[in-house]
Residue, then its C-alpha position, 0 to 999 in steps of 0.5 A: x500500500x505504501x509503495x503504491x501511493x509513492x509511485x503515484x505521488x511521483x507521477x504527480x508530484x508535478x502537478x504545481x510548483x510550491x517553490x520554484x528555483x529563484x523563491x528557493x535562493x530567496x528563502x536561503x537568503x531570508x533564513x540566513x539573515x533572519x539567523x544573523x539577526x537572531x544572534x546578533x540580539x543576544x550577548x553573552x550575558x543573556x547566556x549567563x543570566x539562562x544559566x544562573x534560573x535555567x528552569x524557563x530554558x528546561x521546561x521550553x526545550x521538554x515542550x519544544x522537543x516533546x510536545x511538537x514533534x509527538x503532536x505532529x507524529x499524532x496529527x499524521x497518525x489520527x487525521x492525516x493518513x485515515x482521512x486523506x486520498x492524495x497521492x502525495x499524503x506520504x510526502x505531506x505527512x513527512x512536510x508535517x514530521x519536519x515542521x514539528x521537529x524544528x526549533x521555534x521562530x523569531x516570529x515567537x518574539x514578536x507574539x511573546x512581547x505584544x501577549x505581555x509575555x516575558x521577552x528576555x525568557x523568548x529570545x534566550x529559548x529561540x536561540x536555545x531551542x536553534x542551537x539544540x536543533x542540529x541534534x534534536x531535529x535529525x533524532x525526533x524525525x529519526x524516531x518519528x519517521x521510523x514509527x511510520x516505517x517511511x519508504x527508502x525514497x522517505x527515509x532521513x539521513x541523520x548525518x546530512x540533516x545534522x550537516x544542513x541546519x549547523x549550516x544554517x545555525x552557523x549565522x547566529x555564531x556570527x551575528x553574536x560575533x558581530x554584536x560582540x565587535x560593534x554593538x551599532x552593527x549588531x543592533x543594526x542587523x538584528x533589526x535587519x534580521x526582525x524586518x526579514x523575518x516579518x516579511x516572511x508570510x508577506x513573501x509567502x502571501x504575496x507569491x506562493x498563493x496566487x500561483x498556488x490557489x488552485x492547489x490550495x482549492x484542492x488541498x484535501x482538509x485533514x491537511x489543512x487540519x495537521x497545518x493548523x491543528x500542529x500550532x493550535x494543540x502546541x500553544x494550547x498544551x505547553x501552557x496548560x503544563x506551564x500554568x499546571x506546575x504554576x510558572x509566572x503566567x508571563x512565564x506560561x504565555x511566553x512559553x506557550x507561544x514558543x512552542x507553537x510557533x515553529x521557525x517555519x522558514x528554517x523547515x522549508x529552508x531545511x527541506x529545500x536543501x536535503x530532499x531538492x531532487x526529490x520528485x515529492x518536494x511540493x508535497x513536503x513542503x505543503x503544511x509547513x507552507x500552509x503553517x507559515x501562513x496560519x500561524x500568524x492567524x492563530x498567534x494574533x488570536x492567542x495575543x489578543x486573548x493573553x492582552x487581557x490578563x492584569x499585569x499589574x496583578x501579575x507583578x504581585x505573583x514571586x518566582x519569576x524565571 
């Protein structure tokens, strides 16, 4: 069964162009600049101050690691495979392994400080959860795929997804390096790295949607339900563990939003660089294209309900992380 829906996913896998060859260059070019931009917010004392109340950091990389890529693997499992017809459902459940399994976006940041969230606690548990990826990414994805027992035109080099996102976590070395020499420069390219990271789902909106609207017309819905259900579940179960074992509710909503909120520019970037001559690209690029775009959507709505909580209140609450 499985070496039949592959063959068919092959023959259609070209039906329509997720990315297309100068949209590739361009999201190499975003992620690279949205990582320099990432290291060049943090110093080495943001590391030392992690270090000395490490419990955020611990408990974000249990939910990030954890929650993420189980949830995706459960998505796939419950409504992805028993529900959908397409040919290319392997490839789309592999797109929504990956999605899962990277680390969380600047995006989070974002989200974290207009939710009246913890800013400092955000930023230090992206750079974490990127620097733990190249380990943690290839060995959830190891252990996922192998559960779904993924066809050799499926299966995951460890070793050379490893390769790929040191590759990518190299930048946010060298944007610290840069804050480290001049701090006007490293404020500059985080500032440059923020704005490139907001036009993301702008760049995504503006090109990949128009040519695509027929594929998304024909997207069958338990798709649409792992792109949207992968954010929604991942917010709504790390906070409900971070107010259970009663963090700071700053603490809570900064963790819950990263978590959810994946780096979906690194998946696609991830998968354009390892599976580039695979028949079954578009297929596997398909929900981390549709949870770029819905996670924006789905983040607004968790900010607008977390602005409502009484910070002034909260600041009574001790044990801050």
């Amino acid at each position: 069964m499985i070496e039949s829906l592959i063959v068919l996913a092959e023959e259609s896998a070209n039906q329509a162009t997720v990315v297309n060859e100068f949209e590739q260059t361009l999201l190499r070019i975003f992620i690279l600049i949205i990582m320099f931009g990432l290291g060049a917010g943090l110093t080495p004392k943001d590391f030392g101050l992690a270090i000395r109340r490490p419990w955020g950091l611990i408990i974000g990389w249990l939910t990030q690691f954890g929650i993420m890529p189980l949830t995706a693997y459960l998505l796939v499992v419950a409504v992805l495979l028993p529900f959908s017809q397409g040919p290319g459902v392997l490839f789309i459940a592999l797109g929504a392994l990956i999605m899962g399994s990277v680390p969380a976006g600047t995006t989070s940041n974002l989200f974290t400080y207009f939710s009246k969230g913890n800013l400092a606690l955000s930023v230090t548990m992206t750079v974490n959860s990127t620097l733990w990826a190249f380990i943690m990414t290839p060995f959830m994805l190891w252990i996922y795929s192998s559960l779904l027992e993924f066809d050799e035109s499926l299966s995951i080099e460890f070793g050379e997804l490893a390769i790929v996102i040191v590759g990518l976590v190299i930048p946010v070395g060298l944007g610290m390096l840069v804050r480290r020499l001049s701090a006007n420069a490293g404020a500059i390219l985080e500032l440059v790295g923020g704005v490139f990271g907001l036009l993301f789902i702008p760049f995504l909106i503006a090109i990949w949607v128009p040519r695509n609207w027929q594929l998304l017309l024909t997207t069958e819905w338990p798709t649409y339900a792992v792109a949207i259900g992968l954010g929604v579940v991942g917010i709504t179960v790390a906070y409900i563990i971070a107010t259970a074992i009663r963090l700071h509710p700053m603490n809570a909503r900064t963790i819950a939003l990263e978590t959810g909120i994946q780096n979906g520019p690194l998946a696609i970037a991830v998968i354009v660089a390892v599976y580039i001559d695979n028949p079954g690209l578009d297929s596997i690029l398909l929900i981390p294209a549709l949870y770029s775009l819905f996670i924006v959507l789905i983040s607004t709505v968790v900010t607008l309900i977390f602005r409502r909580a009484n910070v002034a209140e909260e600041q009574k609450i001790p044990n801050l992380l």
